[in-house]
C-alpha positions as CSV (number, residue, x, y, z in Angstrom):
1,X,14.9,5.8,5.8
2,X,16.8,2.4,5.9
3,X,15.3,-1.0,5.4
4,X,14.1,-2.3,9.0
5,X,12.0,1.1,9.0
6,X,10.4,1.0,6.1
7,X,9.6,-3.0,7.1
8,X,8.2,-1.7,10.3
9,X,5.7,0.4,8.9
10,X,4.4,-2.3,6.4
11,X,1.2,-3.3,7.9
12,X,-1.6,-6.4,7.2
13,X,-5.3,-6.2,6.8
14,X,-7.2,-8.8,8.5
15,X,-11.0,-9.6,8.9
16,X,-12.5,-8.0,11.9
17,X,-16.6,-10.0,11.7
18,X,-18.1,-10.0,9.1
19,X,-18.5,-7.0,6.7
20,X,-14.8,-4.8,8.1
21,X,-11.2,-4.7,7.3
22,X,-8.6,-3.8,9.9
23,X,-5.1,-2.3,10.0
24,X,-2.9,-1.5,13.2
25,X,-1.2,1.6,13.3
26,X,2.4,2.0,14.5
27,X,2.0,3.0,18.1
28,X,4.9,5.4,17.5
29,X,2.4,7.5,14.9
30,X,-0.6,6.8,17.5
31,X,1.5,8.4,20.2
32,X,2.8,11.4,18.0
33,X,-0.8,12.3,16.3
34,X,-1.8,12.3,20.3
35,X,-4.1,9.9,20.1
36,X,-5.5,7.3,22.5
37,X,-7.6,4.0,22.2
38,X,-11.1,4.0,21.2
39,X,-11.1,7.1,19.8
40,X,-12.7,7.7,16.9
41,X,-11.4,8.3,13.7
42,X,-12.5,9.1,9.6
43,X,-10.9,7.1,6.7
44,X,-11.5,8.2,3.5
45,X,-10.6,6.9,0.2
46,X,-7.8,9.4,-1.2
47,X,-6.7,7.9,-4.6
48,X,-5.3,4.3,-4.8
49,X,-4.8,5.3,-0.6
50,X,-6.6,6.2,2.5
51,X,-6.6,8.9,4.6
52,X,-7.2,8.6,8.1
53,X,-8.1,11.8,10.8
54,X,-9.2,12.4,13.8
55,X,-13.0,12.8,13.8
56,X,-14.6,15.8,15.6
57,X,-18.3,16.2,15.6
58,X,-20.2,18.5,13.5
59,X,-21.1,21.3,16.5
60,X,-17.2,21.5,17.2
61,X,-16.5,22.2,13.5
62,X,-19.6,24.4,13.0
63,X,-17.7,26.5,16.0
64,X,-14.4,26.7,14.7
65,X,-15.8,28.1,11.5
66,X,-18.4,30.0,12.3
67,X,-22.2,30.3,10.7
């Protein structure tokens, strides 16, 4: 990967209120991963990283799986 995009991909957190952190995704990824705006999302803390996915509810996942 050359230098402009690695440079792309570096991101900033800024304040969003009060008590939460945001980070923009590159639309590129956003558009790949299929998603759209406002949907929702899980972060979770995955070493010195964070992993985000898309969130499904708990009857969806319950259904894939089975009882």
């Amino acid at each position: 990967m050359n230098r402009k995009a690695e440079e792309k991909n570096i991101r900033k957190l800024t304040r969003l209120g009060k008590l939460s952190i945001a980070v923009t995704i590159p639309r590129d990824l956003v558009v790949e991963l299929g998603w759209r705006e406002g949907q929702k999302v899980v972060a979770k803390k995955r070493g010195r990283g964070v992993f985000i996915e898309d969130w499904q509810p708990k009857d969806w996942i319950i259904n894939q799986i089975g009882p």
